[in-house]
N, C-alpha and C positions, 0 to 999 in steps of 0.2 A: 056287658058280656064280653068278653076277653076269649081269646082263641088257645087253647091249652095246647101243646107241641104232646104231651106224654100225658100217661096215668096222674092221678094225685097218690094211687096207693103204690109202693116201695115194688110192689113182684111184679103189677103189669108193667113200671116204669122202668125196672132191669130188662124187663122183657122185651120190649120196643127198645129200649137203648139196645142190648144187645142185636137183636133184629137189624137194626142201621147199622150196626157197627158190621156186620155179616156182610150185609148189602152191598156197604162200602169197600168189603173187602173183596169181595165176589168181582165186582164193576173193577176194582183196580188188578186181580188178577186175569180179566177177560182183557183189559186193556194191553197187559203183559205179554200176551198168548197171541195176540194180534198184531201184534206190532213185531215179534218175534216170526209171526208168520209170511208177516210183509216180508221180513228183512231175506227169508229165507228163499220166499219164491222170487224175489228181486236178481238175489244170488243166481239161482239155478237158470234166467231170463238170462244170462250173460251169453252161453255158448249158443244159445237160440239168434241175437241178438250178432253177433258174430258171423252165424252161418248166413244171415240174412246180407249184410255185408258183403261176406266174401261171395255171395250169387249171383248180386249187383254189381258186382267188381268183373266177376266170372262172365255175365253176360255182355257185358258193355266189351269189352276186351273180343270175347265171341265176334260181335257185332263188327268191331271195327274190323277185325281180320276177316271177315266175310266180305266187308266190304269192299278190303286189298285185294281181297282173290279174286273179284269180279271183273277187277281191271283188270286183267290178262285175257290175252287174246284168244278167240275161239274157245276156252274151256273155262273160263271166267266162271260160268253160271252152274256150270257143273262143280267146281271148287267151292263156287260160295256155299252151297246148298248143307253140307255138313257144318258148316262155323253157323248158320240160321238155325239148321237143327241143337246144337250145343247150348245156341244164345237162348233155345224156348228150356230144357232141361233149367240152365242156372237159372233164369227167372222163376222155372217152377219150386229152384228150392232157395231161392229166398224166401218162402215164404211158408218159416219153419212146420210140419207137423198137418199139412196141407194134404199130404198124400198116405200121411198116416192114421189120419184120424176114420180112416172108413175100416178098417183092419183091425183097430184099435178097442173096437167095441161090436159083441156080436149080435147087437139090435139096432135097428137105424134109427137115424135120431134128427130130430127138427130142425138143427141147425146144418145137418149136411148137405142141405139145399139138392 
């Protein structure tokens, strides 16, 4: 007994062939569509990806100039205090979509912790 792949009669065998051949084509325009979708969201990740960057740049810089201003005498602590405040700001916007995501939707959602 031998395993038959298709019909032996001509209409179911167009049938099923064309079936696969659908399938096949289906699978290869979903692959199309997806890949197209990577490429697209990868793209739009750039100024996200950047802003993240420059927060980290933004903060560290913060930081070390609070830390300059602290060395000054008698008022040190009262200078540093706005370059601390700046430094927590740029940390919070590296970390693109963080502060938007609660505005952004008007039901609360599981992942907004």
């Amino acid at each position: 007994m031998s395993l038959m792949w298709y019909a032996e009669t001509p209409v179911h065998r167009t049938r099923q062939i064309a079936a696969d051949a659908i399938a096949v084509l289906a699978l290869l325009v979903c692959y199309w569509i997806g890949t197209g979708v990577h490429d697209l969201t990868a793209e739009l990740a750039a100024p996200g990806r950047s802003l993240e960057s420059g927060g980290a740049a933004l903060a560290e810089r913060m930081t070390e100039a609070g830390a300059a201003a602290s060395e000054v005498p008698l008022v040190g602590d009262s200078l540093q205090e706005p370059f601390d405040q700046a430094s927590q700001v740029a940390v919070r916007s590296k970390t693109p979509g963080s502060g938007s995501r609660k505005w952004c939707r008007p039901w609360p959602s599981p992942w907004d912790g």
